[in-house]
Structure formats: C-alpha cells, structure tokens
BAFI-473089 format. One line per 4 residues: for each residue x, y, z of C-alpha. Coordinates in nm, 4 decimals, decimal comma, m for minus. Example, Ala and Ser with C-alpha at 12.3 -4.5 7.8 and 13.67 -1.06 7.14 Angstrom:
# BAFI-473089
1,2300 m0,4500 0,7800 ~ 1,3670 m0,1060 0,7140
END
This chain:
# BAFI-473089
m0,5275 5,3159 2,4985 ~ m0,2047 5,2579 2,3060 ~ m0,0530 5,1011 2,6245 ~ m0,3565 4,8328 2,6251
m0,2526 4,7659 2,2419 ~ 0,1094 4,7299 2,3136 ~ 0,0371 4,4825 2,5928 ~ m0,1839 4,2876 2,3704
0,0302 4,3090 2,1011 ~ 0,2817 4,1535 2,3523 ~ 0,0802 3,9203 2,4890 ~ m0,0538 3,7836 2,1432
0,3530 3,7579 2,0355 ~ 0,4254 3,5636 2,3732 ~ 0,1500 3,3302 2,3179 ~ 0,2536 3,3247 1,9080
0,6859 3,2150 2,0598 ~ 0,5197 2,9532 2,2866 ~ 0,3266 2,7647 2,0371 ~ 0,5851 2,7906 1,7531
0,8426 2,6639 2,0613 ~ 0,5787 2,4055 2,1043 ~ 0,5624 2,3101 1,7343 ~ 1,0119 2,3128 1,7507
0,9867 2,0386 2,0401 ~ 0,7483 1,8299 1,8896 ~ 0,9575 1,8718 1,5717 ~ 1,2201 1,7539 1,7315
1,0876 1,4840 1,9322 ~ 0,9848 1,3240 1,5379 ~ 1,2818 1,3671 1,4109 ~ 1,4352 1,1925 1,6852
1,1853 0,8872 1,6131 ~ 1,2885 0,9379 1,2600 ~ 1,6420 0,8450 1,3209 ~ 1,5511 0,5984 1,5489
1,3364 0,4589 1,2619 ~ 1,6367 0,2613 1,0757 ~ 1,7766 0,0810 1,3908 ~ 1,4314 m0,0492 1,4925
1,3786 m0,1772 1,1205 ~ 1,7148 m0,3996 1,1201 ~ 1,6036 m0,5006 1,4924 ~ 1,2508 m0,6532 1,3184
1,3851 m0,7543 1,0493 ~ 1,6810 m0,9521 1,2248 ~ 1,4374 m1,0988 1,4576 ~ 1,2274 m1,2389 1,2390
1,4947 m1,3823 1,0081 ~ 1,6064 m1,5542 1,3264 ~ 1,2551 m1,7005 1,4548 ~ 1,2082 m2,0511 1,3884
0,9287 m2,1589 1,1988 ~ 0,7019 m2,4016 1,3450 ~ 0,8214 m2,8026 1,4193 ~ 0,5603 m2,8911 1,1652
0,6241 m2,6693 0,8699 ~ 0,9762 m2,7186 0,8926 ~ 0,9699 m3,1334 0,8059 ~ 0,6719 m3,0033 0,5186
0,9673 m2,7900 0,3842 ~ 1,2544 m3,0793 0,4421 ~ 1,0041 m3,3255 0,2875 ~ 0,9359 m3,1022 m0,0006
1,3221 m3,0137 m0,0695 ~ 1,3892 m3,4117 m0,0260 ~ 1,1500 m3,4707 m0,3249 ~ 1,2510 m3,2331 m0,5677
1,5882 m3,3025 m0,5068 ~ 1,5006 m3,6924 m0,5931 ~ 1,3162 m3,6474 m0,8434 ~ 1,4097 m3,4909 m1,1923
1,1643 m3,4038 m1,4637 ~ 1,2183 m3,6927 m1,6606 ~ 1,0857 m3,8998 m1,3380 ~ 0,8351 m3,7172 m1,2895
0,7124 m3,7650 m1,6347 ~ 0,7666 m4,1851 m1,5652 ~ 0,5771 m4,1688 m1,2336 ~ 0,2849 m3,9717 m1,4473
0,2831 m4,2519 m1,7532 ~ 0,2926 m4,5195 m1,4819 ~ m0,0435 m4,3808 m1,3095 ~ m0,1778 m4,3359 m1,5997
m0,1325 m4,7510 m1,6886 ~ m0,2457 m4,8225 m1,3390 ~ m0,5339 m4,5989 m1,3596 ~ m0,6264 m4,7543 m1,6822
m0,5700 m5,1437 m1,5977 ~ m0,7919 m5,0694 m1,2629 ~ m1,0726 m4,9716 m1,5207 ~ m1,0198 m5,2467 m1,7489
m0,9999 m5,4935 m1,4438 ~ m1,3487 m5,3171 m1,3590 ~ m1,5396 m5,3920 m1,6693 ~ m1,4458 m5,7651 m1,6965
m1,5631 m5,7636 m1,3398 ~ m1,8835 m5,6524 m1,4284 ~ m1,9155 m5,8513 m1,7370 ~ m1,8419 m6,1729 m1,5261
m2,0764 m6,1209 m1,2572 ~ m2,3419 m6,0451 m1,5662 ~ m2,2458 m6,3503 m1,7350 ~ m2,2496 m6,5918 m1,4348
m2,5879 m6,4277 m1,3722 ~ m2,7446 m6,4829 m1,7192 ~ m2,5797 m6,8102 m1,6872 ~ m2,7756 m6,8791 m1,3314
m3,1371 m6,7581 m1,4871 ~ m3,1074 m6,9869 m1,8349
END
C-alpha cells in the first residue's frame, strides 16, 4: 500500500512541475510582450503624428490660423462695434419703412 502512495505522491508532484512549468512559460511569454510593449507604443504614436489629416480640415485649420493671425483684439473689438451700427441702422431703416408704407396708406384711404 505504501508503494501505491509513493506513486501517487509522484504522480501528483509530476503533474504539480508541469503546471507550475506551464505557469513559467506563460510568464515568460508576457513578459516578453511586456518589453515589446514600449517599441509598439513609439511605433503608434509615430504613426499617427505622421498621418495627414484630412484635405478638408487642413484649409479649416490654415483658414483659422490666417484669421487670428490678421486679426488682433483691438480689431476684433472694431469689427464687433461696426455690426453692431449695421445691425442697428438695418432696424432703423425698417421702421421708417413701415411708417412710410402706413403713411402712404392712410394717405390713399383719406
């Protein structure tokens, strides 16, 4: 009976070294990936720094850049008053309009 013990015994520490060999390959095979990890980063990374963005989205960005270049915040500010006039002379414009076209009908009806 002790033999049957012994060979189980051996047979449960065989089967015990071939999974924890198991578990040292995979082990291995991560850290592997692991090192690998850094290289493949700066690979993405450089890629994508060196795709071009789309036709359209790079005359948006030129356009843009060309602007605020041009334009300083005191412009800005003049561009924003002048609006503001035009915005307010279209109104006024507008109302005598209105009041003309009322007057010349009153006038019509008398």
């Amino acid at each position: 009976m002790m033999a049957k013990l012994r060979q189980a015994s051996l047979f449960d520490e065989d089967y015990e070294l071939k999974a924890l060999r198991e578990k040292e390959r995979k082990l291995a095979e991560a850290h592997k990936e692991y090192q690998k990890l850094p290289a493949l980063l700066a690979k993405q990374k450089l890629e994508n720094d060196s795709t071009i963005p789309p036709m359209a989205e790079i005359r948006e960005r030129q356009k843009f850049n060309r602007f605020e270049q041009s334009l300083s915040r005191g412009q800005i500010e003049n561009v924003k008053r002048t609006q503001r006039h035009s915005i307010g002379m279209t109104i006024l414009l507008l109302v005598a309009t209105i009041l003309m076209v009322i007057w010349a009908l009153n006038m019509m009806t008398a």
